[in-house]
N, CA, C and O atoms as CSV, one atom per row, in Angstrom:
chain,resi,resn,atom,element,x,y,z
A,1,UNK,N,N,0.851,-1.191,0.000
A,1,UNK,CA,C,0.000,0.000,0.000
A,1,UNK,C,C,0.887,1.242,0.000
A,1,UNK,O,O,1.720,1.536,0.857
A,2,UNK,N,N,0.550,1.969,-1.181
A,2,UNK,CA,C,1.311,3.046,-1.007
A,2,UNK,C,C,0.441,4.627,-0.927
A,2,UNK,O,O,-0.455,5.023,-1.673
A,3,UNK,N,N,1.104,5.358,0.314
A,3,UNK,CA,C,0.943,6.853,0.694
A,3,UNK,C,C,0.415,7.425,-0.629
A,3,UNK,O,O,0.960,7.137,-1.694
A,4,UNK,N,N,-0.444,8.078,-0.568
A,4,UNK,CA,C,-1.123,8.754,-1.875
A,4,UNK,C,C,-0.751,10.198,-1.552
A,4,UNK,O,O,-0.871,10.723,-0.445
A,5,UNK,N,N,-0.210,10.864,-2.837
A,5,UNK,CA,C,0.892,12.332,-2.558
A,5,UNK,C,C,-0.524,13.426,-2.750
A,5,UNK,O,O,-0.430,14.632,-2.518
A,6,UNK,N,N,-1.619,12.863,-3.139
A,6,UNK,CA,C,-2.520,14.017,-2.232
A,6,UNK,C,C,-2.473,13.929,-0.752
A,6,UNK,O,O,-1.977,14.718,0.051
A,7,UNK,N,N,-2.951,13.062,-0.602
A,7,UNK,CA,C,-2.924,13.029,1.372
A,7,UNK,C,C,-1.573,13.757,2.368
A,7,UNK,O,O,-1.683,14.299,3.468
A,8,UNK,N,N,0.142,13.464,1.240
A,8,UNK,CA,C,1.190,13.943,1.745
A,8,UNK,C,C,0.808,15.438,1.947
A,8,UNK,O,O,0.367,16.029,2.933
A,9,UNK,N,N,1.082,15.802,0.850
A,9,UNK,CA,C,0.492,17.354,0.190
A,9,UNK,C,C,-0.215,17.818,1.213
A,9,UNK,O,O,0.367,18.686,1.865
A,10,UNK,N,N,-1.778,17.386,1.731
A,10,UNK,CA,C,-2.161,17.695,2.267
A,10,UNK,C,C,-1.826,18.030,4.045
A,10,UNK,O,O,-2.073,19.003,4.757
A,11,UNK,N,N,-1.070,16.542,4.328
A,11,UNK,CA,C,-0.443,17.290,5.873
A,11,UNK,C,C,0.665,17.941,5.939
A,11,UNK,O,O,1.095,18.459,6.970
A,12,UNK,N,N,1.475,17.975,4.310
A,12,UNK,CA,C,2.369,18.983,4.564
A,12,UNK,C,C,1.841,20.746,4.989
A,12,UNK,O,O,2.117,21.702,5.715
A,13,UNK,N,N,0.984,20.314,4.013
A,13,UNK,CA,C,0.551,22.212,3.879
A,13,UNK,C,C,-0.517,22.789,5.257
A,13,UNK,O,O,-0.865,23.938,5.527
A,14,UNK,N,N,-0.844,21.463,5.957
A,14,UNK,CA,C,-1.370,21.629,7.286
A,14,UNK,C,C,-0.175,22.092,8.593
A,14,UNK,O,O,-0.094,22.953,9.468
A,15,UNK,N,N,0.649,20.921,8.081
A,15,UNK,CA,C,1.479,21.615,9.354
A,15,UNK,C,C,2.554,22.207,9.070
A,15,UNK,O,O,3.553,21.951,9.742
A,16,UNK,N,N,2.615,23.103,8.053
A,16,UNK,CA,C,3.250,24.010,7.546
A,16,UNK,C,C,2.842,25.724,7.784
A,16,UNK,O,O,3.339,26.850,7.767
A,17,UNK,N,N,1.435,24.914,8.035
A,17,UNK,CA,C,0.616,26.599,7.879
A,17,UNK,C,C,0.710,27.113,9.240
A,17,UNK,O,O,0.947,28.274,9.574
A,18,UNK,N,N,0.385,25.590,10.361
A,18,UNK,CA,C,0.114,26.084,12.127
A,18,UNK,C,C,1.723,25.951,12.613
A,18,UNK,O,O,2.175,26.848,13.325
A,19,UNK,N,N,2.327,25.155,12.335
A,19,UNK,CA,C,3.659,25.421,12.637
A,19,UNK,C,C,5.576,26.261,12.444
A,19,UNK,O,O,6.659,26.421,13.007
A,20,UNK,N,N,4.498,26.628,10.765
A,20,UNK,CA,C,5.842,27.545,10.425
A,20,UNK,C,C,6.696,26.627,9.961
A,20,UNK,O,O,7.587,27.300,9.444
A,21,UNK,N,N,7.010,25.303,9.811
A,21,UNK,CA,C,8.329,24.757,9.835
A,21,UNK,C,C,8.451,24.415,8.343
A,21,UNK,O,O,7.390,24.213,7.753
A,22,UNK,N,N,9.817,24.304,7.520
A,22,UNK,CA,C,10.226,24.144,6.593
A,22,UNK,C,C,9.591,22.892,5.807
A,22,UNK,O,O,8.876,22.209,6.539
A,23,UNK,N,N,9.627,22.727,5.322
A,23,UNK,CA,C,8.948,21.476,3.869
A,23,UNK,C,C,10.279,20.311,4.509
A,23,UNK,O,O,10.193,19.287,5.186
A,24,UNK,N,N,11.108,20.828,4.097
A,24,UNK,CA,C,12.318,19.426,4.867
A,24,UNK,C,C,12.331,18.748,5.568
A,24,UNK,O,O,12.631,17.556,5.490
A,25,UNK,N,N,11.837,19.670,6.879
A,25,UNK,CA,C,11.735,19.081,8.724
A,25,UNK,C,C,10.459,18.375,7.716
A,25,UNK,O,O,10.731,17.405,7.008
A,26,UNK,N,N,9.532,18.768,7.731
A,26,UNK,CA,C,8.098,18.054,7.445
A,26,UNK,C,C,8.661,16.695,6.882
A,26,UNK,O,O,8.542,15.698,7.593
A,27,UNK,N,N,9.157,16.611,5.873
A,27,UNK,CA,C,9.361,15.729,5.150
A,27,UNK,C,C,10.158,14.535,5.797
A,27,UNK,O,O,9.790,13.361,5.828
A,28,UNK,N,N,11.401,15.101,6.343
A,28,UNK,CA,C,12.051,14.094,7.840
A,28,UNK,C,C,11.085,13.457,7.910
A,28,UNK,O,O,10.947,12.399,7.296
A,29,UNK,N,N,9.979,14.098,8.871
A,29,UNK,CA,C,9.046,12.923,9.911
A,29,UNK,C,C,8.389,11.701,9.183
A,29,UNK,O,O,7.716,11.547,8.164
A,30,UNK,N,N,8.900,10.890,10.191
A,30,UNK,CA,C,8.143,9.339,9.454
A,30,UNK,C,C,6.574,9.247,9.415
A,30,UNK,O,O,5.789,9.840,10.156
A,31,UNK,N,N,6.360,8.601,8.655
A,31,UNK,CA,C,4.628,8.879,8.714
A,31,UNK,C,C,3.872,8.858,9.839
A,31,UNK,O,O,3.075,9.796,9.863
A,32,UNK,N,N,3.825,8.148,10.769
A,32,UNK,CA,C,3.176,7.633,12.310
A,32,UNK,C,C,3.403,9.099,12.494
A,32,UNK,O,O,2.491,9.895,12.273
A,33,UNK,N,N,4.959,9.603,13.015
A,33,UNK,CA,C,5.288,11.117,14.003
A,33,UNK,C,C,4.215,11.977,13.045
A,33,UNK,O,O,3.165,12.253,13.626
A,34,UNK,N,N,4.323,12.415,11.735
A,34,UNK,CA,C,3.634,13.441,10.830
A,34,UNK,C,C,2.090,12.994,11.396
A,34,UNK,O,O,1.476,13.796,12.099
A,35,UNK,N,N,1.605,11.920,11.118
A,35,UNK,CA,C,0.400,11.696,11.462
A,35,UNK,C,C,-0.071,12.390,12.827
A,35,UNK,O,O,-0.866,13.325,12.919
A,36,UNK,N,N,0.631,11.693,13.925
A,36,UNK,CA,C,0.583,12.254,15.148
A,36,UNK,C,C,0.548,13.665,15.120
A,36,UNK,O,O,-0.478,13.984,15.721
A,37,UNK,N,N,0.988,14.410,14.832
A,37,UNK,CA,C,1.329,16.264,14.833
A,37,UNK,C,C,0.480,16.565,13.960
A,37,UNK,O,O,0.375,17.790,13.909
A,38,UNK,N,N,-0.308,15.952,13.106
A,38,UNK,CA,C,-1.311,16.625,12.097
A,38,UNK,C,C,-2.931,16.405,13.206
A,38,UNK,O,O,-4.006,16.999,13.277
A,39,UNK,N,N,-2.311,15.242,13.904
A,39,UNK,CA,C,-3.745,14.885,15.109
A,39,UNK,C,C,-3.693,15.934,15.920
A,39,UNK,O,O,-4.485,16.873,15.835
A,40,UNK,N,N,-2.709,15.856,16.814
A,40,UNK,CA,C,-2.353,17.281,18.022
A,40,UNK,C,C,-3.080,18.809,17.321
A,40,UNK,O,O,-3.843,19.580,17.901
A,41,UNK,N,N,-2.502,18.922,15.781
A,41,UNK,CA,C,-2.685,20.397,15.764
A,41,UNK,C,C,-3.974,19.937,15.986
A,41,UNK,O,O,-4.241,19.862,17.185
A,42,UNK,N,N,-5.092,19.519,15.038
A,42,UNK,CA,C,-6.422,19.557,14.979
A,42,UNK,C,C,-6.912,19.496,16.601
A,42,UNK,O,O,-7.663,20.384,17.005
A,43,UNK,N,N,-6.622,18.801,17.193
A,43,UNK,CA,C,-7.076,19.178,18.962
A,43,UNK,C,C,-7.173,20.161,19.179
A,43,UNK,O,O,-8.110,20.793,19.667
A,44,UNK,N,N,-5.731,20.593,18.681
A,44,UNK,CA,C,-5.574,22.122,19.347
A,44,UNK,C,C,-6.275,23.263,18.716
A,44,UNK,O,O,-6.448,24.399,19.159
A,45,UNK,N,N,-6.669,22.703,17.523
A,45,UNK,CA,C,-7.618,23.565,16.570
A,45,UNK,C,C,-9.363,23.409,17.094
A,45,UNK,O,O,-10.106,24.351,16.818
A,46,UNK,N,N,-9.837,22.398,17.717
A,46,UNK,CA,C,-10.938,21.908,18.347
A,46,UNK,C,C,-11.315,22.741,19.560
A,46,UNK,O,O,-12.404,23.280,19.755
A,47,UNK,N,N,-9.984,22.765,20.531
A,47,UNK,CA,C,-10.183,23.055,21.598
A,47,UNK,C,C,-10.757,24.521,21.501
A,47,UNK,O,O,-11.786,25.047,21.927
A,48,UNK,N,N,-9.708,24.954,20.789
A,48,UNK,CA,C,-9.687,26.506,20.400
A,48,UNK,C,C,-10.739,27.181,20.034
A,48,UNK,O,O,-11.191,28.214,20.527
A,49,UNK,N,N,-11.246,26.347,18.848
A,49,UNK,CA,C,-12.530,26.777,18.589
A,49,UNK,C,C,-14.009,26.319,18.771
A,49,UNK,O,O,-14.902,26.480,17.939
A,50,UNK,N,N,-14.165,25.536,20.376
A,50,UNK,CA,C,-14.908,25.321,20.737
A,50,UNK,C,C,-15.334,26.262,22.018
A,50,UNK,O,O,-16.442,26.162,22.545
A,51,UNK,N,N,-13.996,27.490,22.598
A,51,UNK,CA,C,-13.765,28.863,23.196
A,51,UNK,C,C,-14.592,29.710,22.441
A,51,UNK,O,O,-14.054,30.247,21.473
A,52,UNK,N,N,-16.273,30.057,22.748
A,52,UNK,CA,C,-16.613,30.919,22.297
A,52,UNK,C,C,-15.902,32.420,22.444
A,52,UNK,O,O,-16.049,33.295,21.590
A,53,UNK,N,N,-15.061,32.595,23.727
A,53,UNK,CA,C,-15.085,33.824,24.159
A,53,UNK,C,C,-13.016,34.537,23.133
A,53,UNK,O,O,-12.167,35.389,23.396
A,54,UNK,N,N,-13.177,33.722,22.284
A,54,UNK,CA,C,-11.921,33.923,21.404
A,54,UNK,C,C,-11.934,33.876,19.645
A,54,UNK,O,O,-12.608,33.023,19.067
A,55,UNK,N,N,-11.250,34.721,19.016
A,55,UNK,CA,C,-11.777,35.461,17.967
A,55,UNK,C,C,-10.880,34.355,17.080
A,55,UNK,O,O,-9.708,34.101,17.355
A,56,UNK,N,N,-11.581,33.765,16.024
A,56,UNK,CA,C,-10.761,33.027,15.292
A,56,UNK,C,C,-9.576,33.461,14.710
A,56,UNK,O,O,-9.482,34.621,14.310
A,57,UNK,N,N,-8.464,32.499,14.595
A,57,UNK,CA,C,-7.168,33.132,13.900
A,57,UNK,C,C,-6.385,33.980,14.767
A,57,UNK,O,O,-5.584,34.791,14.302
A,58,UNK,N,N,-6.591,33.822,16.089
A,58,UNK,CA,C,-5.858,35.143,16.959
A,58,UNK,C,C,-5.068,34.152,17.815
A,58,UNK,O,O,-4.358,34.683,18.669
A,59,UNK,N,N,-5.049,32.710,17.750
A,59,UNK,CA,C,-4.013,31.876,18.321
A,59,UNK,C,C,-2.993,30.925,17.303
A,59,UNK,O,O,-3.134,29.790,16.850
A,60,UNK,N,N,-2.405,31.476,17.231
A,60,UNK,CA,C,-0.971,30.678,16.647
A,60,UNK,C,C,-0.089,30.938,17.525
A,60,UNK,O,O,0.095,31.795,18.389
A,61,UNK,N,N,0.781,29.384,16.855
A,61,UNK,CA,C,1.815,29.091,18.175
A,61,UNK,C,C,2.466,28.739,16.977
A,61,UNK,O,O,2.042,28.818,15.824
A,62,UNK,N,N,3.867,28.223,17.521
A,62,UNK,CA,C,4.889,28.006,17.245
A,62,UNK,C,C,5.520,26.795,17.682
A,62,UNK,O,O,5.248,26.799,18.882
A,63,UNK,N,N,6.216,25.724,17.453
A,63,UNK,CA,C,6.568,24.549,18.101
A,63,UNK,C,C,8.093,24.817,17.759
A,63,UNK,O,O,8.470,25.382,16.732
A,64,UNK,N,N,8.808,24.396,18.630
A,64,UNK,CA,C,10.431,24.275,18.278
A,64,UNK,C,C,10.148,22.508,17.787
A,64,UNK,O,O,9.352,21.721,18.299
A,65,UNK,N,N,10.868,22.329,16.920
A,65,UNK,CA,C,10.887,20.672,16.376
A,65,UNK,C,C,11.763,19.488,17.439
A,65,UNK,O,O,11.799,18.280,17.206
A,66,UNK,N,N,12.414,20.152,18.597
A,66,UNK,CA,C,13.448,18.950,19.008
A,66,UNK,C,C,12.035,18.901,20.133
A,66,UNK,O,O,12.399,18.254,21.115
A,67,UNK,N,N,10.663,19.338,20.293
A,67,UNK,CA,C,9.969,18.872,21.320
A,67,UNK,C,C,10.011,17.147,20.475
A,67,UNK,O,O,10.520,16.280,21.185
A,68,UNK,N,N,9.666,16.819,19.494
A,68,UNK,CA,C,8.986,15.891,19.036
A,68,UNK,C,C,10.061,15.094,18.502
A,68,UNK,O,O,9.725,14.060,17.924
A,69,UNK,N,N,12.037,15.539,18.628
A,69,UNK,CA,C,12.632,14.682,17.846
A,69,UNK,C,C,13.840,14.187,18.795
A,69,UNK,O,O,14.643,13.349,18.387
């Protein structure tokens, strides 16, 4: 079974957008870790916007990459 380069594409440009980090680092991560960090952001995208009392788009963060390596 092979990774379909829409689906890549797609969590590249996801955790590219909430994390800032280079196409390279992205590309490093083995599929499971990428998977995992494309799950986390969306939590963190859930949590966030299940905070009525906070204006969409007014929380971005930043991750340093050695949390996860």
């Amino acid at each position: 079974m092979t990774y379909g380069a829409d689906q890549l594409w797609e969590e590249v440009t996801y955790v590219a957008y909430y994390l800032h980090w280079p196409l390279p680092t992205i590309l490093d991560l083995e599929h499971p870790m990428r998977h995992r960090v494309v799950e986390e952001i969306g939590k963190i995208n859930t949590t966030l916007s299940d905070d009525p009392g906070e204006e969409p788009g007014l929380n971005t963060f930043s991750v340093p990459f050695s949390l996860f390596g």
